[in-house]
N, C-alpha and C positions, 0 to 999 in steps of 0.2 A: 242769197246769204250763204257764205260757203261754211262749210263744218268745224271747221275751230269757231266762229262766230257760236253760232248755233248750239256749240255743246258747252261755251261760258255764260250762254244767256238759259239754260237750260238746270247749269249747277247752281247761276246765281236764284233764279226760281224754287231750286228744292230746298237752299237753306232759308230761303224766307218763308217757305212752308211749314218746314222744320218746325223753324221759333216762334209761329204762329201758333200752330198744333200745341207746343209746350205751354204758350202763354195760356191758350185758352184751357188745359189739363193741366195744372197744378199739382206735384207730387202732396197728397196728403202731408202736414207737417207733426212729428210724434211731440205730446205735451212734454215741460219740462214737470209735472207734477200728478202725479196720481194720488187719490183716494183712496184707501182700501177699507173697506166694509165686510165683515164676515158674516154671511146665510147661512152657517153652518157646515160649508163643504169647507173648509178652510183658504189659503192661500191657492192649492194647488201645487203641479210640481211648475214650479217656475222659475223665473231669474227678473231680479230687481237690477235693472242697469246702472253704471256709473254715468254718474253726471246728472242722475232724473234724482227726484224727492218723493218721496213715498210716506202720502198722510194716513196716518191707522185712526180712524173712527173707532172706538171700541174697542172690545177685546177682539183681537186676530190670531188665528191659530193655524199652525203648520199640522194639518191631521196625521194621523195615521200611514203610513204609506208615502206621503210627501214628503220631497226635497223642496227645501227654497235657498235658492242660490245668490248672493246677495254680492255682485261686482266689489271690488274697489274703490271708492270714491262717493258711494252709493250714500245719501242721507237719509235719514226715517226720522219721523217726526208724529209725536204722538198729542191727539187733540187735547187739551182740557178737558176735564170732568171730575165728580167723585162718585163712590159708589159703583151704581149700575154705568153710569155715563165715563168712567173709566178708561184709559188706553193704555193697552201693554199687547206686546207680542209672542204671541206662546210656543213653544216646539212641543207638540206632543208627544207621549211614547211611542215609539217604533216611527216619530218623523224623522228629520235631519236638517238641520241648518248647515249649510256651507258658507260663511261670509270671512271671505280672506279677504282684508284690504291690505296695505300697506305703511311702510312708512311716510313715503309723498302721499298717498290716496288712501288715509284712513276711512274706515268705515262712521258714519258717526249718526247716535239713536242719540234725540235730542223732544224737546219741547216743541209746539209748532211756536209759538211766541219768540223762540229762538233765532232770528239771524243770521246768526255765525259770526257777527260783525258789533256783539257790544248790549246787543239790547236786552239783552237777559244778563244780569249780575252773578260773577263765576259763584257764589253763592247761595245762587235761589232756588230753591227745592220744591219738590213736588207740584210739579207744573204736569205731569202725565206721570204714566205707571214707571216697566220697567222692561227689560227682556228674560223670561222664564225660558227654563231650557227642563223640562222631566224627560225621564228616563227608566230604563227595566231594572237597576241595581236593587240590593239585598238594603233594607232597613233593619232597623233594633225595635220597632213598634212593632205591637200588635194591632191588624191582623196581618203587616208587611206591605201594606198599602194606604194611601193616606191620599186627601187631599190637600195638593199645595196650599199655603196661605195665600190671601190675598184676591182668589179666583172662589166666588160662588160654588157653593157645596152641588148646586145642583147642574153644575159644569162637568158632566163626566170626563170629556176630554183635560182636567187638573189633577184625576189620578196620575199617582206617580209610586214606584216601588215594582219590585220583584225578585226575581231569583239569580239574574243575569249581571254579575260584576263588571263585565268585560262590553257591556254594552258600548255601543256607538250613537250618538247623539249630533255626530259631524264636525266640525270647524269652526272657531270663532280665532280671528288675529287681525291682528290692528285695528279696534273695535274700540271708539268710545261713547260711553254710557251716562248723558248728563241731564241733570234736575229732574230727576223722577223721583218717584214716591207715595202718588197721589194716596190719598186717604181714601179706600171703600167699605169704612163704616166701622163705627165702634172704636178709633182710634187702630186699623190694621191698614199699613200703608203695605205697598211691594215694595221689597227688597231694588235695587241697581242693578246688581243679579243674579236670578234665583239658579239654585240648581237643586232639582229634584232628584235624587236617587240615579245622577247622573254616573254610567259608565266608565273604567279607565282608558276605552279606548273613543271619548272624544279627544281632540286636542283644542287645548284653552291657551293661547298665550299673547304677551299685550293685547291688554284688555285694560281700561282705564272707566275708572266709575268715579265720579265728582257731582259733589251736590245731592246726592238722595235724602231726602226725608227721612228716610227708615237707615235701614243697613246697605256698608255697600254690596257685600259677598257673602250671601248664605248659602252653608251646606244642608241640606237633609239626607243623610246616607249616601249610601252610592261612595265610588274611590274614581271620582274627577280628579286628574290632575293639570295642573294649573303652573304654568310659570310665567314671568314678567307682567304682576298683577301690579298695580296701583289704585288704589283708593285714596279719597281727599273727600275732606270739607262734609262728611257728609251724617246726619243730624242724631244718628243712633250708634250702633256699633257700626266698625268696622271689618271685621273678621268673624262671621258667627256659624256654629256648627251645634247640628242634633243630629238623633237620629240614627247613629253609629254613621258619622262619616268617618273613613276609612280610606280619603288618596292623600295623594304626594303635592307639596308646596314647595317652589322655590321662588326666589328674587320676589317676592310679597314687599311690597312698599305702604304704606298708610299713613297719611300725615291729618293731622283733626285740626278744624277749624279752633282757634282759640274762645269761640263764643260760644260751639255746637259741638254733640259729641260725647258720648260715654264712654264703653268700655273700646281698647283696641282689639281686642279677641276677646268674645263673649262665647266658651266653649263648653257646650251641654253636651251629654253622653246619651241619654232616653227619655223617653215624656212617657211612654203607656206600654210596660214600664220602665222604671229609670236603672233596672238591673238586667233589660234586654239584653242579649248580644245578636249581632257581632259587635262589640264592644266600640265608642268611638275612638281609633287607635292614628288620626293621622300623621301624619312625619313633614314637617317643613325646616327646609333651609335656608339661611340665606334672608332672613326679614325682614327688613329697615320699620321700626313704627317709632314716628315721633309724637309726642304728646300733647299735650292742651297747657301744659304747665303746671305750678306744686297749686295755684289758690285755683283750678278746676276741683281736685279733688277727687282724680279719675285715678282710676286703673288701668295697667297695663294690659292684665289677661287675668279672667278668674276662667279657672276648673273646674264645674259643678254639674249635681245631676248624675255622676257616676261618668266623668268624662274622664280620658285619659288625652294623651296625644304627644309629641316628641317636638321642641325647637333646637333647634342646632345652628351654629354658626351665624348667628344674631344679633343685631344691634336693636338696643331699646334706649330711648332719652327721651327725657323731658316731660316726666310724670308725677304726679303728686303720689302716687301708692304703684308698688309694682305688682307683681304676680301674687296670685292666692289659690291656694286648694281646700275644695269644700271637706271637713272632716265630719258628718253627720254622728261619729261612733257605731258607725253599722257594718254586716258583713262587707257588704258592696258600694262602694263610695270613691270620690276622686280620691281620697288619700289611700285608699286599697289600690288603689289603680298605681300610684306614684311604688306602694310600697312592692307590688308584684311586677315593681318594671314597667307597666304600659304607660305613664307620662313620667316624661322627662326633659330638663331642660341641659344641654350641655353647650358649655364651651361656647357662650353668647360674651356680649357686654353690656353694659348698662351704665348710663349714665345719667348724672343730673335724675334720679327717680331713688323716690322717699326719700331714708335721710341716708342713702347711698352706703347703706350697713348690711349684710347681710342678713340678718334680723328685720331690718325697713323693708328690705325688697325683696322675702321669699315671707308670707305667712300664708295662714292659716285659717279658716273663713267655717262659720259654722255653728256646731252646737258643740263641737269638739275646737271651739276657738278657745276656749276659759282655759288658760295653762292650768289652775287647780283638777281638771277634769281629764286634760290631756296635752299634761307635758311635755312625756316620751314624744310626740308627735312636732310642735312646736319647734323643740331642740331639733328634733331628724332635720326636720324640712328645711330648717336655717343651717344645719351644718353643711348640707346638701350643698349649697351655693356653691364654694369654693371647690369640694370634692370632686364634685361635676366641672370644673375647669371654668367656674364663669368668672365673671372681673368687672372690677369697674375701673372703666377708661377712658378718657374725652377722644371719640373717632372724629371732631369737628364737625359735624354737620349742622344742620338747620332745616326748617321746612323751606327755604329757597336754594342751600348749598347741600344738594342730595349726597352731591359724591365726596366721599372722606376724606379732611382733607391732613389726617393721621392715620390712615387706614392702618384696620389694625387685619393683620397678615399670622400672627403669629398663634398657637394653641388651639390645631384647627382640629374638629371634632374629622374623622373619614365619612367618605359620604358612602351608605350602606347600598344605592342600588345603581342598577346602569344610566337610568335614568336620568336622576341628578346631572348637571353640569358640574365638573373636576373644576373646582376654582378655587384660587390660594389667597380669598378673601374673604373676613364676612360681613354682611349686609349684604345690601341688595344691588349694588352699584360697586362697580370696581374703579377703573381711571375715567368713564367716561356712562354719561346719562342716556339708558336707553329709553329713557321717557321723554326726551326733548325732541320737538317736530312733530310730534303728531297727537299727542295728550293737551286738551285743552288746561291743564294746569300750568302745566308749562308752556302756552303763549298760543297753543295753534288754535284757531278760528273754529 
């Protein structure tokens, strides 16, 4: 046999060897679905991949010290339960969530029931918890520490509060948050999502909460700030804040189911006590909240509690009653707040809410509501309207046509921090929908 013979009948032998050797060792193959169970150590520091599905059994907690890194594309899916039998995903103090997805590869915290593909009704609530994020931030409660709602008292890891404004609690973007809420007990559902005494240096943006049971965006303190929110459909408030929260809002969107649905901004100032400070002072701009219509019977936003807070450059429609400030006649009250400057509404518009009068759409809410008891107060707060630059004007929208289709451009309040995006529009949307493509409200799976 001569040597080229020899050395093809020698390679043709090692690749049948080869793919014999592979056939009979099989690269292990990685599940498309995980389980996650927490024994108390929490998550760990780790990373949830895109493309896998990650089911939360229970409550899950990112501890102390952990990162969890949650890809693009990544789904999480929380079992059925109520009560003890509950699912929701926690970030504890001093954790971090990093979950950046994108616009093609949003992140999406869903029901397990859910599909992606129809079989849960854009609608259907409380089907699992939600995603809680606590934090080191300054409360207005005594003793400065609390535990979150919704999370057993006897859950130390749901303290939330401290000293540290400037905390960091990580990353959430391109993030949706669908049909949660479950009920654990005595009628306390979780939040779509919670933020505990969350710091100003996490970053929040596109984020999309639909269908919750409860609320979609509760603050309790802390100065989270937050841009390109959308909230929809979802069974309680939509915008709520105690606690002295204290960050920055912009492009806030919220449109209410026509069935389901209270207040669009239900903003308390303190619970223990309601004359805490740091007082709740936060500043949004930039709002879009469309309403349930005049025979719901809702409000746009009440002030109570000793709340304060600032909207600017805002569109509000489609409400049966607009804005109110609680006036208890006491030293310390939302209407102290309004008169010493710390809530203010400027240079918004409003449309189709009450009976589109000034008078209809700024009162007065209270025990200081009786004009024979407190006049002066009643007149202030309706003279207010106009003084403050606000208006009533049709921007054209709808809860299907977000973006205005008369934007109104003109009488714009200045934006006071770096922060803020410089935009020469107000609402939440300029010429084009940044919630389309990746929000399950607007169509994506």
């Amino acid at each position: 046999m001569n040597i080229q013979l020899l050395t093809a009948v020698f390679a043709v032998f090692t690749l049948t060897f080869s793919a014999c050797k592979k056939e009979d060792n099989p690269q292990p193959q990685e599940p498309d679905e995980y389980t996650i169970v927490d024994d108390g150590n929490g998550t760990g520091t780790t990373t949830w991949k895109s493309g896998k599905t990650y089911l939360l059994e229970g409550f899950v907690f990112v501890n102390e010290g952990q990162t969890l890194t949650i890809e693009a594309g990544c789904i999480i899916k929380g079992k059925a339960g109520q009560g003890e039998n509950a699912s929701a995903l926690i970030v504890a103090r001093g954790a971090k969530i990093q979950a950046e997805g994108t616009k093609d590869k949003p992140i999406i915290f869903t029901a397990e029931a859910d599909d992606l593909n129809g079989a849960v009704a854009i609608t259907d609530r409380g089907l699992w918890g939600g995603l809680i994020v606590l934090g080191k931030a300054r409360l207005n409660s005594t003793p400065g520490e609390s535990q979150i709602e919704g999370i057993p008292t006897n859950e130390a890891r749901g303290a939330y509060g401290g000293t540290n404004d400037a905390d960091n609690s990580g990353l959430i973007k391109y993030v949706s948050i669908r049909h949660g809420g479950t009920d654990i007990g005595d009628g306390n559902e979780i939040n779509g999502l919670t933020l505990g005494a969350v710091g100003s240096a996490t970053t929040i943006e596109f984020v999309e909460v639909i269908a919750n049971k409860d609320d979609g965006v509760e603050f309790f303190g802390g100065q989270p700030r937050l841009k390109h929110i959308l909230v929809a459909y979802c069974g309680d408030d939509s915008f709520d804040y105690d606690e002295g929260f204290r960050g920055f809002g912009q492009f806030w969107c919220a449109i209410q189911d026509p069935n389901e649905g209270d207040r669009i901004g239900e903003h308390d100032g303190g619970t223990n006590p309601e004359t805490g400070e740091p007082y709740a002072t936060p500043t949004i701009y930039n709002a879009t909240y469309i309403g349930r219509g005049a025979e719901a019977g809702k409000r746009v936003i009440t002030f109570r509690d000793n709340a304060g807070g600032h909207y600017r450059n805002s569109l509000f429609v489609n409400q049966a009653r607009g804005v109110d400030i609680e006036n208890l006649q006491e030293d310390q009250d939302s209407y102290r707040q309004f008169v010493d400057g710390n809530l203010s509404l400027e240079n918004n518009v409003f449309w189709d809410v009450a009976d589109g009068t000034a008078e209809g759409i700024f009162k007065i809410s209270g025990a200081g509501a009786n004009p024979a008891d407190s006049l002066a107060a009643v007149l202030a707060f309706a003279d207010y309207f106009a003084t403050a630059g606000n208006e009533v004007a049709n921007p054209g929208i709808d809860k299907e046509n977000i973006v205005p289709s008369n934007p109104q451009t003109a009488n714009l309040a200045a934006y006071g921090d770096a922060w803020f995006d410089q935009v020469a529009y107000k609402g939440a949307f300029g010429t084009d929908n940044w919630a389309a493509g990746w929000t399950r409200y607007f169509g994506n799976k």
